[in-house]
N, C-alpha and C positions, 0 to 999 in steps of 0.2 A: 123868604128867609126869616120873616118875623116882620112886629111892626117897630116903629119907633122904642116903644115900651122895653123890646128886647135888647138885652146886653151887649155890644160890639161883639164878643168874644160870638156869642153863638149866632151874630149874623155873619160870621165872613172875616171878620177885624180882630187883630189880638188888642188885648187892653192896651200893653206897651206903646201899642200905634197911636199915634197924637198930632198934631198940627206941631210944628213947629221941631221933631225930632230928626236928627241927622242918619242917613241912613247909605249903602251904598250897593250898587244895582251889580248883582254876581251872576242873571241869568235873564233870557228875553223869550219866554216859555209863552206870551202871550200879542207878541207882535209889537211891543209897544218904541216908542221912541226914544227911549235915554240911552247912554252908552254906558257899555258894563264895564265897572271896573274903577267908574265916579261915583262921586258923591252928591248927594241932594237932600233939601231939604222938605220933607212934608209938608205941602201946604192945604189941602183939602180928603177931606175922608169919605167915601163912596159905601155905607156898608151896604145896600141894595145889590151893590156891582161885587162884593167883596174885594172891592180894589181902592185904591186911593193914588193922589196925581202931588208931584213933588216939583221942586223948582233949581236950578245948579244956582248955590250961595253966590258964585261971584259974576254969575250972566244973566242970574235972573229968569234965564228961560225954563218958562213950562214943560213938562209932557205930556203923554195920554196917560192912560190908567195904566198902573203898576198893579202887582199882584204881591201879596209878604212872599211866594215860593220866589220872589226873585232879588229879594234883599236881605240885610243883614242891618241888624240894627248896630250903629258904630256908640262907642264908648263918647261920654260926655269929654272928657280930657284923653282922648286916644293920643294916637300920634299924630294926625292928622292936623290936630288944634295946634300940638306942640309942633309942628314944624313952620306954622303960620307965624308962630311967637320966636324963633330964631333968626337969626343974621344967616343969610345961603352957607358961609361957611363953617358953622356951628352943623347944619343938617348934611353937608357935605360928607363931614367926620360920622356923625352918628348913624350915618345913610351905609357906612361902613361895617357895622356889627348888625348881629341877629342877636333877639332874647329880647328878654323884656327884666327879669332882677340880675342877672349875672350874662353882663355885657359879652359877648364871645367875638371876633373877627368871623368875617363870612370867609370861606374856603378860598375864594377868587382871591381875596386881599390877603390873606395869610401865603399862599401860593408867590404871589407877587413881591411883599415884604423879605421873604424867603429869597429870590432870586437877587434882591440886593442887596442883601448883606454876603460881601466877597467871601469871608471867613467864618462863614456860622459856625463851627465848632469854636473859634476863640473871641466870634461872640460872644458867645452863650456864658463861655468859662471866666470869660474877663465879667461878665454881670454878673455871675454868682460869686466874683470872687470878691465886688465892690460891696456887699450888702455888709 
């Protein structure tokens, strides 16, 4: 694939990839050992292999080589980071809505909400009428 001299990019490696980037396993196209649907962090870069091997932030544990068709590279400040940074009950609530600028209720909770309110018409009428 090239020697040393050669750019990641055209041995195998995007630029983006780096030691130490958070990223999270959505496909196992290569046998490898992580479970999809976690997150890991990049610890060592293979571009010979065009693969590279990552570690789970809070076990520590290794795996074999990954490949980027089986990852996604996550956002510095995703949600991920921000649920670490809440109180369980704080994520509980927000674990509630879909979106990311214009917070929506997920269908299941709006559905559920709905079933408890005895009177939704005079619901609805008594808060339009408070405003």
């Amino acid at each position: 694939m090239g020697d040393a001299s050669t750019p990641l990019r055209e041995r195998g490696l995007p630029e983006w990839l780096k030691v130490g980037l958070r990223v999270r396993v959505v496909a196992n196209s290569n046998q490898h050992d992580y479970h999809v649907d976690q997150e890991y962090v990049v610890t060592q870069l293979e571009p010979a292999r065009s693969a590279f091997r990552a570690r789970h932030p809070e076990t520590g544990v290794a795996g074999n080589w990954l490949v980027c068709a089986d990852i996604v590279k996550l956002a510095e400040l995703g949600w991920s980071w921000l649920r670490s940074m809440l109180a369980p009950e704080d994520v509980t609530l927000l674990e509630a809505f879909e979106g990311l600028d214009e917070l929506e209720l997920k269908d299941e909770v709006k559905a559920e909400l709905i079933k408890r309110v005895a009177d939704l018409k005079g619901a609805i009428l008594a808060a339009a009428r408070s405003e």
